[in-house]
Structures are given as structure tokens and as C-alpha cells.
Short mmCIF file of the C-alpha atoms (twelve columns), coordinates in Angstrom:
data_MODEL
# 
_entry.id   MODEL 
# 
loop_
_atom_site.group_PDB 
_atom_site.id 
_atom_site.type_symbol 
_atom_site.label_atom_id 
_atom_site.label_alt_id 
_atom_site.label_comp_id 
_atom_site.label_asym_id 
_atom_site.label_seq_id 
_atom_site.Cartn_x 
_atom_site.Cartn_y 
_atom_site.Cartn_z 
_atom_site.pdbx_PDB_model_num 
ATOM 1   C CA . UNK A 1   -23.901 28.543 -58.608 1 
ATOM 2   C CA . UNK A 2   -22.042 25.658 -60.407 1 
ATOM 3   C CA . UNK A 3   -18.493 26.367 -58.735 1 
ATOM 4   C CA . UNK A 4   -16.913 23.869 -56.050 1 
ATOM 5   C CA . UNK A 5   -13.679 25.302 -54.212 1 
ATOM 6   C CA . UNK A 6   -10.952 22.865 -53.310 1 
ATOM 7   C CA . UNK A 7   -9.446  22.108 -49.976 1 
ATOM 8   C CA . UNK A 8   -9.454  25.288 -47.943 1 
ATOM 9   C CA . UNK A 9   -11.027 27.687 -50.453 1 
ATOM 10  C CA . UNK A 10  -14.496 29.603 -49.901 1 
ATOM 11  C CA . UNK A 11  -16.134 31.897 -52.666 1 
ATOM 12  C CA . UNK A 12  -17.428 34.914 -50.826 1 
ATOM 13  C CA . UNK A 13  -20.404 37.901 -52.428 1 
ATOM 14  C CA . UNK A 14  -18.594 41.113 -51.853 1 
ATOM 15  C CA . UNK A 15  -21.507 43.336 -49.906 1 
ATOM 16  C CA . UNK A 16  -21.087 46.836 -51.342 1 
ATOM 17  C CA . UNK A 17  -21.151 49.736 -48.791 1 
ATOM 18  C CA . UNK A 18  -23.251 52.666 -49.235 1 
ATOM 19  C CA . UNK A 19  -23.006 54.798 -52.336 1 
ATOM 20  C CA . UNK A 20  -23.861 57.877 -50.468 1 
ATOM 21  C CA . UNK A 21  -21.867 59.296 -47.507 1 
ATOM 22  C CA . UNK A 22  -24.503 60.015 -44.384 1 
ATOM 23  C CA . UNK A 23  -24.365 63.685 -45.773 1 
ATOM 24  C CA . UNK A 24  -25.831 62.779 -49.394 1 
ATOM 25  C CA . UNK A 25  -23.051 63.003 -51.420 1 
ATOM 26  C CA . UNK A 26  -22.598 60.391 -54.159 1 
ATOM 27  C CA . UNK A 27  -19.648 58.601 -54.439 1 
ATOM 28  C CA . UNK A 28  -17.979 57.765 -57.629 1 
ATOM 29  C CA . UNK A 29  -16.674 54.057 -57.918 1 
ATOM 30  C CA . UNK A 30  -13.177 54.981 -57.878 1 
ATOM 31  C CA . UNK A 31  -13.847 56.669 -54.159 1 
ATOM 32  C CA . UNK A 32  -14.877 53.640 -52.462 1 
ATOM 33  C CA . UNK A 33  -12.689 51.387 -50.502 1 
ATOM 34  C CA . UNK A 34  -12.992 47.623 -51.149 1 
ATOM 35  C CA . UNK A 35  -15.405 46.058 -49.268 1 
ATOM 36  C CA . UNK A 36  -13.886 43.877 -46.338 1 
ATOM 37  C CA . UNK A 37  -17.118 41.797 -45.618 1 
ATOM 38  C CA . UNK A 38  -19.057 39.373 -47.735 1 
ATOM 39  C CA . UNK A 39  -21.647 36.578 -47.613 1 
ATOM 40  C CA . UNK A 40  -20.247 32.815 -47.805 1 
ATOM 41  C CA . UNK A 41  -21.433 31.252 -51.310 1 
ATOM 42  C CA . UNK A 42  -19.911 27.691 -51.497 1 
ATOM 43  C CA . UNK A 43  -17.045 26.267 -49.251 1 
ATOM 44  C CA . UNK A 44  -14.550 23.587 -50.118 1 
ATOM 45  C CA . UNK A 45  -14.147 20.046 -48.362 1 
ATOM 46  C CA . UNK A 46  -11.365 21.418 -46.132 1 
ATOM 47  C CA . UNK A 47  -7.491  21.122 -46.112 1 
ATOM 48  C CA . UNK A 48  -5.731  17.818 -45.578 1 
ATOM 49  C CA . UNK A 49  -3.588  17.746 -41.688 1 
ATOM 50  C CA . UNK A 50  -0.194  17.291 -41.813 1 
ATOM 51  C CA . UNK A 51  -0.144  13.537 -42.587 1 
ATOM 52  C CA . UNK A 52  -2.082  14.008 -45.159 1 
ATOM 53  C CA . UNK A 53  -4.950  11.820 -43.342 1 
ATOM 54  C CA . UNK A 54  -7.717  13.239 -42.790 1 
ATOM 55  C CA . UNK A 55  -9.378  16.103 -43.487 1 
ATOM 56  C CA . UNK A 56  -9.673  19.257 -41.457 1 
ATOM 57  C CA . UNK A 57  -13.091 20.710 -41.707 1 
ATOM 58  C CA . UNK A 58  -13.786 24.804 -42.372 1 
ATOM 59  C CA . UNK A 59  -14.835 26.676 -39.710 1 
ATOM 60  C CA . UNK A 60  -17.115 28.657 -41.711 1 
ATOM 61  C CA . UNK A 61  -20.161 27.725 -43.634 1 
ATOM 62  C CA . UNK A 62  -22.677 28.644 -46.183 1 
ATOM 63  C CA . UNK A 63  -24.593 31.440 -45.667 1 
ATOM 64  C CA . UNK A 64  -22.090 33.149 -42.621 1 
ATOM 65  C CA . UNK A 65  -21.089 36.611 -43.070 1 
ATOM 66  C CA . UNK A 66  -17.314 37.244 -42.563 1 
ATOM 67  C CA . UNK A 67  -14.876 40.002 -42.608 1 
ATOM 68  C CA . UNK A 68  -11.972 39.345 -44.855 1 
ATOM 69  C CA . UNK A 69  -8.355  40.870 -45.248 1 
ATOM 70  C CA . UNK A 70  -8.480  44.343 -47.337 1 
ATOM 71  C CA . UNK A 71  -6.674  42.910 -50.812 1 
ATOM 72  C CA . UNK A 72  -7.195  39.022 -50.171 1 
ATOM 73  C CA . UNK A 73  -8.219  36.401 -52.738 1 
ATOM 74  C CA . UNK A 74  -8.825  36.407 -56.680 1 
ATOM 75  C CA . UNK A 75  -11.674 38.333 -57.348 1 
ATOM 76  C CA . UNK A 76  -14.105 37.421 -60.493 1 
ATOM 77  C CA . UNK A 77  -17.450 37.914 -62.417 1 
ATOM 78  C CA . UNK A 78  -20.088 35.563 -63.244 1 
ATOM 79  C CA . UNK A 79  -23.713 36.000 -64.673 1 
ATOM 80  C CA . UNK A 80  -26.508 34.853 -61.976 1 
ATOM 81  C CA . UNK A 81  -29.758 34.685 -63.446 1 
ATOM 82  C CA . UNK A 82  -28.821 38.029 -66.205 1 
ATOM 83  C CA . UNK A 83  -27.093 39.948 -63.429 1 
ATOM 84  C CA . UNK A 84  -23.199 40.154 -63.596 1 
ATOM 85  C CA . UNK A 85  -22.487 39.849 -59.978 1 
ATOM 86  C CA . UNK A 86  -18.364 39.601 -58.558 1 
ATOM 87  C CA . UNK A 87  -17.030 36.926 -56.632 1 
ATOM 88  C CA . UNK A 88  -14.256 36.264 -54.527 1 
ATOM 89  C CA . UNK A 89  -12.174 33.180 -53.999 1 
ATOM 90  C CA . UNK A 90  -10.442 33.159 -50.632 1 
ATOM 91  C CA . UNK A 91  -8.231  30.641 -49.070 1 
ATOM 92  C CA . UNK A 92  -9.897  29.963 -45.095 1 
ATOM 93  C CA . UNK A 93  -6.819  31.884 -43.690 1 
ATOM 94  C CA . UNK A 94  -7.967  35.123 -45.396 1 
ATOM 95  C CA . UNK A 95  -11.147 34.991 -43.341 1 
ATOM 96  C CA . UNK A 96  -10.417 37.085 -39.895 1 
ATOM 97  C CA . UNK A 97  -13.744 36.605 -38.408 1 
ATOM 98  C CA . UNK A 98  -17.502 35.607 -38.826 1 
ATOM 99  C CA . UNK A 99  -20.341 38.233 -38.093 1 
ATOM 100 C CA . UNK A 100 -22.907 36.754 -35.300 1 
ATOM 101 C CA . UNK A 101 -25.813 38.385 -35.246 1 
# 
């Protein structure tokens, strides 16, 4: 990917949920919820402190998987390698926690 956030900003991959409830059924796309958890793409270089000194570094990194507020960030579409896949540009703040395995 060619995309650098600034300051604070991290561009998250959306992981879908299922498409089937445990029963079988088959959801249609206007059923599902929005997923709240993605994998972290690219990170910016982190938000200036309060004297505008030095920069404070992101607690998350590439390749962590985080759970993210329900309508958060600007959402958009880019083509990887012929596959349209959606992205997500949150600010740090909209990430509420990291996923340890």
C-alpha cells in the first residue's frame, strides 16, 4: 500500500464476520453489523505533545489487531493487486483496545 497517515492516524482492514449465522442461514449485506475489529495496515509518525516538541509515539503497530468504536473513522476503497478491498482511516483515539493472542 502507497498511503502514509499523518500524526495520530492508522488505516485499519475491516475483518468481515461470518456470512452465515451458526444455524446456516445466509445473511444479506444489509443484515450485518459493521465490523468493530480490523488488522493495522500503516500507522502515522504520532501526534505532537502539547508544546509542540516532540513527538508522541502510537501505541499500536503494524500488523496488531484492534477493536475499534462501532461508526469511527472515514471508511474507503482501494484496488490491491485486482481486488477492491475497504479501508479505514482512524484517528489513535478511535482504537479501544488491541487483541493479544
Amino acid at each position: 500500500m502507497n498511503l502514509k497517515p499523518l500524526a495520530d492516524r492508522v488505516i485499519v482492514e475491516p475483518l468481515e464476520d461470518e456470512e452465515k449465522t451458526p444455524g446456516g442461514i445466509l445473511l444479506p449485506e444489509t443484515a450485518k453489523e459493521k465490523p468493530q475489529q480490523g488488522k493495522v495496515i500503516a500507522v502515522g509518525a504520532g501526534r505532537w505533545d502539547d508544546e509542540g516538541k516532540k513527538r508522541v509515539p502510537l501505541e499500536v503497530k503494524v500488523g496488531d489487531r484492534v477493536i475499534f468504536a462501532k461508526y469511527s473513522g472515514t471508511e474507503f476503497k482501494q484496488r490491491v493487486d485486482g481486488v477492491e478491498k475497504k479501508y479505514l482511516i482512524l484517528s489513535e483515539r478511535d482504537i479501544l483496545a488491541i487483541v493479544e493472542k
